[in-house]
Structure formats: structure tokens, C-alpha cells
C-alpha positions as CSV (number, residue, x, y, z in Angstrom):
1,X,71.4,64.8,262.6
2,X,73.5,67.9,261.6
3,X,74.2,68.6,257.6
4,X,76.4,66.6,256.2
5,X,79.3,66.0,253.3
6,X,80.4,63.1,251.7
7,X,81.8,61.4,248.9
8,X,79.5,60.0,246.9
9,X,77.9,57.9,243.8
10,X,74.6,59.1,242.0
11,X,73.3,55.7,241.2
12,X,69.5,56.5,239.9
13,X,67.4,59.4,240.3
14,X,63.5,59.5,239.7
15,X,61.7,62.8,238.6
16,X,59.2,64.0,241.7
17,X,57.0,66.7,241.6
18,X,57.7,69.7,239.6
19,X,61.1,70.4,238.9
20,X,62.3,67.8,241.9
21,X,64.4,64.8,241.3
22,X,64.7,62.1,244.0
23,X,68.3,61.1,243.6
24,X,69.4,57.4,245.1
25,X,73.5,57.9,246.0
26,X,75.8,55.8,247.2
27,X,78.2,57.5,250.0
28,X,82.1,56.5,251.3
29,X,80.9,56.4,254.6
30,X,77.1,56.0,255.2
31,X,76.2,53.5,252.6
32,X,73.1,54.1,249.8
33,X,71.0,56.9,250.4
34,X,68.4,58.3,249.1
35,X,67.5,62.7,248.9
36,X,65.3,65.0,247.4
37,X,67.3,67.7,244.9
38,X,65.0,70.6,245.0
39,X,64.6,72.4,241.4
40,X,67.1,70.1,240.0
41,X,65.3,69.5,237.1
42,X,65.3,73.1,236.0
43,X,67.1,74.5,233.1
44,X,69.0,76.6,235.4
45,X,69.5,74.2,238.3
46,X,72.5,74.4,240.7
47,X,73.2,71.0,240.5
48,X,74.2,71.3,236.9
49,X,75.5,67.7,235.6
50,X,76.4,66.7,239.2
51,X,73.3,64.3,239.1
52,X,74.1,62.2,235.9
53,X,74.4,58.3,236.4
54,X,77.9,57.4,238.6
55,X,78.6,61.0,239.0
56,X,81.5,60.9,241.9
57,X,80.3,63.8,243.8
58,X,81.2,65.5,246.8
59,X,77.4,65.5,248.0
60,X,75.9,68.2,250.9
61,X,72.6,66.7,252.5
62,X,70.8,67.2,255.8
63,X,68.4,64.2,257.4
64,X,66.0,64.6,260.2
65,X,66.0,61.9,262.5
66,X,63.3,59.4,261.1
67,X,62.2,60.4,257.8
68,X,64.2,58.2,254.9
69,X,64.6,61.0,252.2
70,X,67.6,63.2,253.1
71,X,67.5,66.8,251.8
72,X,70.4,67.2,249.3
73,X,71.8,70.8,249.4
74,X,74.4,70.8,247.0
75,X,76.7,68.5,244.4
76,X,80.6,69.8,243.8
77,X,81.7,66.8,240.6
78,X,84.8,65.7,241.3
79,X,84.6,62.9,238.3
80,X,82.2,62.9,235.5
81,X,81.6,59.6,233.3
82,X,80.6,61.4,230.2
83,X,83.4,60.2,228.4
84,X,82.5,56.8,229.0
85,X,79.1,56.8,228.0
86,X,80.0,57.8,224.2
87,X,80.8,54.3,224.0
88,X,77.9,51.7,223.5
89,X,79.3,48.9,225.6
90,X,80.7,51.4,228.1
91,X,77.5,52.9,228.9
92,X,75.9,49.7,229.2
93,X,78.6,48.4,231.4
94,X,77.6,51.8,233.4
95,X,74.3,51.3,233.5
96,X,74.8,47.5,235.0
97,X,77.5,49.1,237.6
98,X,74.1,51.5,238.7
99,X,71.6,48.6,238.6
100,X,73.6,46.3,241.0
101,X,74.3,49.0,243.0
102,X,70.9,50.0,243.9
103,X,69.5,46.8,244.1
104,X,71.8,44.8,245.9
105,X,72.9,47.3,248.4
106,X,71.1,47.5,251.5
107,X,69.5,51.0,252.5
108,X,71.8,53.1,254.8
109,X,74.6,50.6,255.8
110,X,78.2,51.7,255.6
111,X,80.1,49.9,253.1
112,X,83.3,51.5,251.9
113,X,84.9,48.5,249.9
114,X,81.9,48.6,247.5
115,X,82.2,52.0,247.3
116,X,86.0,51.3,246.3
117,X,85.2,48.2,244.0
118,X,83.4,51.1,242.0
119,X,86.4,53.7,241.8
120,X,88.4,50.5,240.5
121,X,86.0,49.0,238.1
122,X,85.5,52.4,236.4
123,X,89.4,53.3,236.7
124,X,89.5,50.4,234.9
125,X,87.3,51.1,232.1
126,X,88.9,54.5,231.5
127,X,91.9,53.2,230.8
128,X,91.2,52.4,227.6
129,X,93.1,49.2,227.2
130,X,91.9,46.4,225.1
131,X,88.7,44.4,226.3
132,X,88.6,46.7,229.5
133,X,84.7,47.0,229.6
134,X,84.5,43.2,230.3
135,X,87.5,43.1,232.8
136,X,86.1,45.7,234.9
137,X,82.6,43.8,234.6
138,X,83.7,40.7,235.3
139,X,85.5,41.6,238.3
140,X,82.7,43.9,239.3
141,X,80.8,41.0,239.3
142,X,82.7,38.5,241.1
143,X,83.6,41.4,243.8
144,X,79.8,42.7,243.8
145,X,78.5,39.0,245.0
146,X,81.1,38.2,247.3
147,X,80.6,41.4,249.4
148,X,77.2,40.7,249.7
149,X,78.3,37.0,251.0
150,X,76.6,35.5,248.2
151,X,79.6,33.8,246.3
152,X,79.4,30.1,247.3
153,X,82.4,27.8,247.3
154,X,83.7,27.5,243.8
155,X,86.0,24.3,244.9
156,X,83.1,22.0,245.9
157,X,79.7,20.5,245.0
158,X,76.9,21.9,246.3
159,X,74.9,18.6,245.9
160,X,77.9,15.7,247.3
161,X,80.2,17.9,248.9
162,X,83.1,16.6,246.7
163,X,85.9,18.7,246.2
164,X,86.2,19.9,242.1
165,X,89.4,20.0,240.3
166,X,90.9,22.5,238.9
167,X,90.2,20.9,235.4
168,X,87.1,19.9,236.4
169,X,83.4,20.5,234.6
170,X,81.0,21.9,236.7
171,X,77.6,23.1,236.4
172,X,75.1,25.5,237.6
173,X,71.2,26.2,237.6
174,X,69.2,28.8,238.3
175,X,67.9,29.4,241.8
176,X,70.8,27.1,242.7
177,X,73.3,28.7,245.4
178,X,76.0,26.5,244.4
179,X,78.2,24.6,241.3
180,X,77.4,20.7,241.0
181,X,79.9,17.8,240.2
182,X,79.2,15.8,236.6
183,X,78.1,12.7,239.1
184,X,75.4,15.0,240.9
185,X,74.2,17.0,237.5
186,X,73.3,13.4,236.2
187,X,71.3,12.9,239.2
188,X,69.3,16.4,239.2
189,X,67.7,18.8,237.1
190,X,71.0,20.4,235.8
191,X,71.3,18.3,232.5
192,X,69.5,21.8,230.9
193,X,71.8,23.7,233.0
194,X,75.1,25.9,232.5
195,X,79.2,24.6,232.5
196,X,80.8,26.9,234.3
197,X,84.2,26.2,232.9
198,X,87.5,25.6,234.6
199,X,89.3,28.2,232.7
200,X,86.9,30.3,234.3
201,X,86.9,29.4,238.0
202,X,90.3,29.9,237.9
203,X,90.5,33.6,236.5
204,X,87.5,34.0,239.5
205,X,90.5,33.0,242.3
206,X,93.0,35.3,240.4
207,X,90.3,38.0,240.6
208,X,89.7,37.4,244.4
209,X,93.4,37.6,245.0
210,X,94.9,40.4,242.7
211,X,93.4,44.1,241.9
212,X,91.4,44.5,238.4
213,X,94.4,46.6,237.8
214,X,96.9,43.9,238.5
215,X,95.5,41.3,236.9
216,X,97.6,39.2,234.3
217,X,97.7,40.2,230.8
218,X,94.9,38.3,228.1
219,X,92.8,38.8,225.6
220,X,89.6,39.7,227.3
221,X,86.3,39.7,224.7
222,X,82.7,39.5,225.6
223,X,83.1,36.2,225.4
224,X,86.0,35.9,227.9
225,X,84.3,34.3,231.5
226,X,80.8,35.0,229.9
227,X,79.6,31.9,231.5
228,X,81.1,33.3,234.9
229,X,79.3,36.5,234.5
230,X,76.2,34.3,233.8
231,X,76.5,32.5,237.0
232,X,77.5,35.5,239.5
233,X,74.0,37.6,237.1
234,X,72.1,34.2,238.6
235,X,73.1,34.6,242.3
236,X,72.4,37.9,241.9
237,X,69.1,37.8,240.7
238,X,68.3,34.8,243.0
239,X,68.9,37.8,246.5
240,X,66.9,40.3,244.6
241,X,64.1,38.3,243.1
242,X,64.2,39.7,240.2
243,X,66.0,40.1,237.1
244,X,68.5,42.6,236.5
245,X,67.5,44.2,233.1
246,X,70.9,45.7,232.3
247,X,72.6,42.3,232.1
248,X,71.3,41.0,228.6
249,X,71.8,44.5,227.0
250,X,75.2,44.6,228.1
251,X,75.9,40.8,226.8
252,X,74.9,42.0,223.5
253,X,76.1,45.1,223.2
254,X,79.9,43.9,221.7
């Protein structure tokens, strides 16, 4: 495969030998990769701050046919998230944004609209507005799981089938793919589960309909859908199987 250049996310790097970094990036076109920067962790390395975490790089790399690390030539920084990492709850919403990423994503398989969920979600949080760490996490989220075709129905029970009202409990478990009717939580395990309210499930349909941009105007706090990011963390952590360690630290971090 000839060198190539292509627009890209640094999502986590790892040191490796002396001076090395192995650098996991997620491109426009070919999906998460993963590349060895050579003397990028010298004091006068080329790469410069190109490599921080959710760097939006214009990334140079060459791969041989068969060998999974890709040899990354060069970085150009078109956008730098230094700003947002002065802020606590920023950096932490950052370092969730990375986590996801690099576990969720499958190795080398083109996916563009996760690619532009991220330019949104952090367009978002550079805005400045109000409460904008936990809309752009929230809609992350939600937009995180469903293109990884892990967002069940929202509308029905997973145990009866029954369709759920828009001002209707419901509830959810962990290691449960789906939300549960009041009738079918008597009847399980769920009575030490989570309400995922309807106030909630309805601001998840706005979200799958509008832009984060778009959205209508409220008060967003951490506490705003919290028990919607709690379920989508769940379904989450149910495909990885394992649990993502950013998610508690950005919950308390308001």
C-alpha cells in the first residue's frame, strides 16, 4: 500500500521503546488505526503537540501489506483541544470522547459518521454555551451506541413486547439489551434496577432527529438525562466487556 494522508483523530498513544510512541488514530476514511511515531517522544520531536489526546490532524503514514502498525511519517494540527482541557469537566468529557473511541471502534473499518459525531460533539463543547459539556456527552452517547447498532428500541419492552408511552416508567439492568415495562420489572430481577425516565427517552428521539447544534434550548446540568447516559455507559460496557473508567470521573466531575 503506497503512503498515505488523511484526516485524522489521535485517540491514545502508548510509549514504545526509546523515544517511540505508538499512537492509536482515528481516520475520515480508513477507520481506527494504529502507527508507530519514531522519536516522537523527544524533546525536539517533529511531531511537536500534533500527538496530544483528540488532536485533529492531517496524518502522513505508510502500511505494508500485513503487518497492523502503520508507520506514521508526519502530523500537520489543523485543531488542537488545549483550550478545552483547562477546564476539569471538559477534559474529562475529552477523555470519555477517546475511551469510547478506541474501545468501541472496530480496527481498520471505514466509518466517517463517527468520525463526524466527533467534529460535532467537540464543536459543541467549544462553544462555550451553558451546560455544553453534558450536551455534547449526551448526544455523543446516544450517537456512539446507535452507530455501533447497539441502541435497542426505546418504545417497547424488552421482556413483553408491549409498546411504552411516552409518559411511561421504564427500567433497565445491567447486562440487559433492552428497557422493561413496570408489569415485567415486577416479574424479574429489575426491582434493584434503574428508571430510565420519560423526560429522558424523549430528549433521546429529539437527539436522533436534530444536530447537537440544533437542539432545543434547556437548562442542561450533569444531572440533565444522567440516567440516559447511565443506560447508553451500560450497553456500552455490555459490547466491550468491560467498564469504561472515564465514565464515573466525568459523572463527578461537575
Amino acid at each position: 500500500m503506497p503512503a498515505r494522508v488523511s484526516e485524522a483523530f489521535v485517540l491514545q498513544t502508548w510509549p514504545f521503546r526509546e523515544g517511540d510512541l505508538i499512537v492509536s488514530f482515528l481516520t475520515r476514511d480508513l477507520g481506527k488505526l494504529r502507527g508507530v511515531a519514531r522519536a516522537a517522544r523527544r524533546p525536539k520531536s517533529a511531531f511537536g503537540s500534533g500527538l496530544e489526546r483528540l488532536s485533529q490532524v492531517k496524518m502522513s503514514y505508510f502500511q505494508k501489506e500485513n503487518r497492523e502498525l502503520v508507520r506514521i511519517d508526519a502530523c500537520e494540527l489543523l485543531q488542537s483541544q488545549f483550550a478545552l482541557s483547562r477546564d476539569f469537566t471538559s477534559a474529562c468529557a475529552l477523555d470519555f470522547f477517546a475511551e469510547v473511541a478506541e474501545q468501541l471502534l472496530p480496527a481498520a473499518e471505514p466509518g466517517e459518521k463517527f468520525f463526524r459525531l466527533l467534529i460535532a460533539t467537540l464543536d459543541c463543547l467549544r462553544s462555550g454555551e451553558p451546560g455544553a459539556v453534558w450536551r455534547g456527552v449526551t448526544y455523543f452517547s446516544l450517537w456512539a451506541v446507535r452507530l455501533a447498532g447497539l441502541l435497542p428500541e426505546l418504545h417497547a419492552c424488552l421482556g413483553c413486547g408491549a409498546f411504552l408511552e411516552e409518559t411511561e416508567k421504564a427500567w433497565f439492568g445491567r447486562h440487559r439489551a433492552g428497557l422493561h415495562c413496570q408489569n415485567c420489572r415486577r416479574n424479574s430481577d429489575l426491582r434493584n434496577g434503574w428508571e430510565l425516565s420519560p423526560e429522558s427517552r424523549q430528549l433521546a428521539g429529539e437527539m436522533l432527529r436534530t444536530p447537537v447544534a440544533q437542539l432545543e434550548p434547556r437548562a442542561w446540568t450533569q444531572s440533565t438525562a444522567a440516567d440516559l447516559r447511565r443506560f447508553l455507559a451500560q450497553q456500552m460496557e455490555s459490547q466491550i466487556e468491560r467498564k469504561l473508567i472515564t465514565v464515573p470521573v466525568l459523572e463527578a466531575a461537575a
